[in-house]
N, C-alpha and C positions, 0 to 999 in steps of 0.2 A: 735236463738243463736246456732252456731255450739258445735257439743258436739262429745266426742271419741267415742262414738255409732255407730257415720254415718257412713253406709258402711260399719261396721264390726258386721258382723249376728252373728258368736259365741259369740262375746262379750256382745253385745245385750242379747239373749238368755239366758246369766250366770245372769245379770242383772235382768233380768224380773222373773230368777227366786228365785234371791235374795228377790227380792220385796215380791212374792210370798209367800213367808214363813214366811217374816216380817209381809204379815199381817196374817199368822195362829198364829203366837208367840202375837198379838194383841188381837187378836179375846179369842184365852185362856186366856185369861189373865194373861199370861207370863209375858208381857213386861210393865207394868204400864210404866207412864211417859216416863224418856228414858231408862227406863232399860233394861240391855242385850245387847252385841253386836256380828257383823260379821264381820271375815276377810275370806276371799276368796283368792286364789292364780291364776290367772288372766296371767299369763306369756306368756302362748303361743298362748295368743290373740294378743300379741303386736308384731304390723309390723315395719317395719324401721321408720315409720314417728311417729309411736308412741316414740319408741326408741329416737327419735331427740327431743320430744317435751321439749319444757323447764321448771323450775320450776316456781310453780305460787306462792309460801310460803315458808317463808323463812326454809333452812335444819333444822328439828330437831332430838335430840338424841334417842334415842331409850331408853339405859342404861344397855345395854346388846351386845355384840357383836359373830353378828349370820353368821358365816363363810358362808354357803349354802346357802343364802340370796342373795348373792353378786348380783345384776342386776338385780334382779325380780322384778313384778311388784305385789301389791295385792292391789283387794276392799275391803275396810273398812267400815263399819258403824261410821259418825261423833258422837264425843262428844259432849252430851247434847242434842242428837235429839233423837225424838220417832219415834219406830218402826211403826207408824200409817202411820207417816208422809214419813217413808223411802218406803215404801208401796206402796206412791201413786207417788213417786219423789224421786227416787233412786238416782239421779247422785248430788242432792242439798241436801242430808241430807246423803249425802256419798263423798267418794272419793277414785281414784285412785293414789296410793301411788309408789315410785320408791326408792329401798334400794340402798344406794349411796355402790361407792366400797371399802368404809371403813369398811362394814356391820354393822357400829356401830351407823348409821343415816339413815335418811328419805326422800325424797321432795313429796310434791303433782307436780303431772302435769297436772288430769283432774279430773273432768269439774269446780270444782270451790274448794276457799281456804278452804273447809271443814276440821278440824284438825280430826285425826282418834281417836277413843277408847279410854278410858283412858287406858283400858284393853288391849292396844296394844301388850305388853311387853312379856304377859301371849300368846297370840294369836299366836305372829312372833318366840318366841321359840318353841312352836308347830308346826310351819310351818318349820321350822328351823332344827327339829326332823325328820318331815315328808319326807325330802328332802336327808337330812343324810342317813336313812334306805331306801332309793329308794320307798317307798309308795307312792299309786293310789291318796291318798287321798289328799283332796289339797282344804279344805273347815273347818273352824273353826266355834265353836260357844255358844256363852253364854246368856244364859237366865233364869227365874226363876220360875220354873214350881212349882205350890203350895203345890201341896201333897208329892214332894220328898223336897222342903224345909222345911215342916211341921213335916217329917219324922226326919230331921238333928236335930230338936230341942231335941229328945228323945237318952238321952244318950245309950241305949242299940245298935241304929244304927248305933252309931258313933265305936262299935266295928267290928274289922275285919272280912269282909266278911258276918257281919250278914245281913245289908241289902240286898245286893243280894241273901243269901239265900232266904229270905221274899218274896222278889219281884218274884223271879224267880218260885216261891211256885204258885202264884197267878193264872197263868194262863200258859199253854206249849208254846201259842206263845214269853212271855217274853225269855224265855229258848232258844227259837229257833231264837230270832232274836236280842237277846243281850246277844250273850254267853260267852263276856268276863264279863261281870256283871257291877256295879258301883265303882269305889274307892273314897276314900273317902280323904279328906282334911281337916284336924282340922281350923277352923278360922283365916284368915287370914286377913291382912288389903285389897282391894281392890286398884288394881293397880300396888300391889308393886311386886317387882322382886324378892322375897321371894315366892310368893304365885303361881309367877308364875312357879321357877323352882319344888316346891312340885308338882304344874299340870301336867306338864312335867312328871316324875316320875309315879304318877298316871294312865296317861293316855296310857304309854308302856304296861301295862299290861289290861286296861279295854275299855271298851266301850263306859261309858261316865264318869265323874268326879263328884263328889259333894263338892262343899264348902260349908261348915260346916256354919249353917243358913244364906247361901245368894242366891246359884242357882248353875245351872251343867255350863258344858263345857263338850263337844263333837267335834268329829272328825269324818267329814265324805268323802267319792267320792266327794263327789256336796252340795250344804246346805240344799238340802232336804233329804241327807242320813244322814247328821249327826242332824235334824230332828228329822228324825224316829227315831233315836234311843234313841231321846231322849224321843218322846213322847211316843215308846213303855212299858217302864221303870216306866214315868210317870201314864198309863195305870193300870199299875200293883199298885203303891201305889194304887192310885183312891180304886181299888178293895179292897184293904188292909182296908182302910181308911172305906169304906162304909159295909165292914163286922165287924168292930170294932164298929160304931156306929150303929147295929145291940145288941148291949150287951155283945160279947165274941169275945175273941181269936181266928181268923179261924185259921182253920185246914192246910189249904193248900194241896198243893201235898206231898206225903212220899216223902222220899231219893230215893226209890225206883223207881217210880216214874218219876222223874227228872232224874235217872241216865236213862232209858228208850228210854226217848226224847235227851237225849244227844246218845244212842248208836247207835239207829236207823236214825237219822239224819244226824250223823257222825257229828256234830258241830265241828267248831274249836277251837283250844284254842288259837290263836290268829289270827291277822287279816291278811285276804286272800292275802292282798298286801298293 
């Protein structure tokens, strides 16, 4: 069965290493069942024949209308499939999606009528942001890392900024490689266009997102930087988590400390592009 693969190696390549990460986010045990998903921004893969191809499902709405969207294409992770499964068969527990020029709808064109995300909403306004501020980045992603979900449950995290001080405490690589930190998200229903423009908001200013006892969202280059950074992040609870169940309170790094790795480094306070 012919498939939008053939013949186009970057697209190919963005795929495999979609897959790729679907099954790190398996293998953690991130992604139970089908939880978590991925939108990718996939655009400047599409040639004219892609551009021509027609729709294979009927248009749906989005429920948000995302101006910078107009004509792009993105891979999605299907609703109700598992990352296991996206892992080993990317383009059957996925699909390539095409924003009609109303920007306020959808079609699939390849490779099969796989409906994307429920999470779309949350997703294509991120991409929607990305596109707007001229950002490299162009890879979305949600999943449910345990020890930062574990963390959401404890109301003292869910104040401003305290969890990234914690996290950032843990270890200098956190500091150094997620130095806008986490923001956070009071609970929200899943799916809804509430949760998603809070994400949005969040995400202008941090590294990666947390909803409040469900899982992150990140932004990255490719989906293995927005990844990293989620699993950098996730690294650091780990530590937190496993010196807590030690009998005390770590210590962490001082202020001091932290400002060090921030001077020497020159980190930025926001992201490069």
């Amino acid at each position: 069965m012919a498939s939008i693969l053939d013949g186009r190696k970057g697209l190919a390549e963005v795929i495999d290493q979609i897959a790729e990460v679907t099954g790190y986010l398996w293998q953690k045990g991130w992604a139970e069942r089908n939880g978590g998903n991925i939108t990718v921004n996939v655009t400047e893969f599409m040639d004219d024949e892609c551009k021509a191809m027609p729709a294979i499902a009927p248009v749906k709405q989005i429920g948000l209308v995302l101006p910078y969207l107009k004509g792009k294409y993105f891979y999605c992770k299907g609703t109700g499939k598992r990352m296991r499964d996206l892992a080993k068969f990317p383009m059957q527990n996925g699909s390539i999606i095409r924003i009609c020029d109303d920007c306020a709808s959808y079609e699939i064109i390849a490779d099969e009528p796989v409906c994307p995300t429920s999470e779309l909403p949350t997703h294509l306004i991120l991409q929607n942001h990305l596109l707007e501020t001229g950002s490299c980045y162009k890879a979305t992603l949600h999943t449910h890392p345990i020890e930062l979900v574990a963390m959401s449950h404890i109301g003292r995290f869910l104040q401003r900024d305290e969890m990234t001080r914690v996290l950032w405490s843990m270890i200098p690589e956190t500091l150094a490689f997620a130095p806008l930190g986490i923001g956070i998200v009071p609970y929200g229903l899943p799916s809804s266009v509430e949760l998603a423009k809070d994400t949005l908001e969040q995400i202008k200013t941090h590294d990666v997102v947390m909803w409040e006892k469900h899982g992150t969202v990140a932004v990255g280059q490719d989906i293995m930087d927005a990844f990293d950074q989620t699993d950098v992040l996730n690294k650091a609870a780990t530590i937190y988590m496993t010196a807590r169940s030690m009998g005390s309170e770590p210590d962490g790094m001082t202020a001091e400390a932290m400002k060090e790795v921030q001077d020497v480094f020159n980190l930025p306070k926001k992201r490069p592009c």
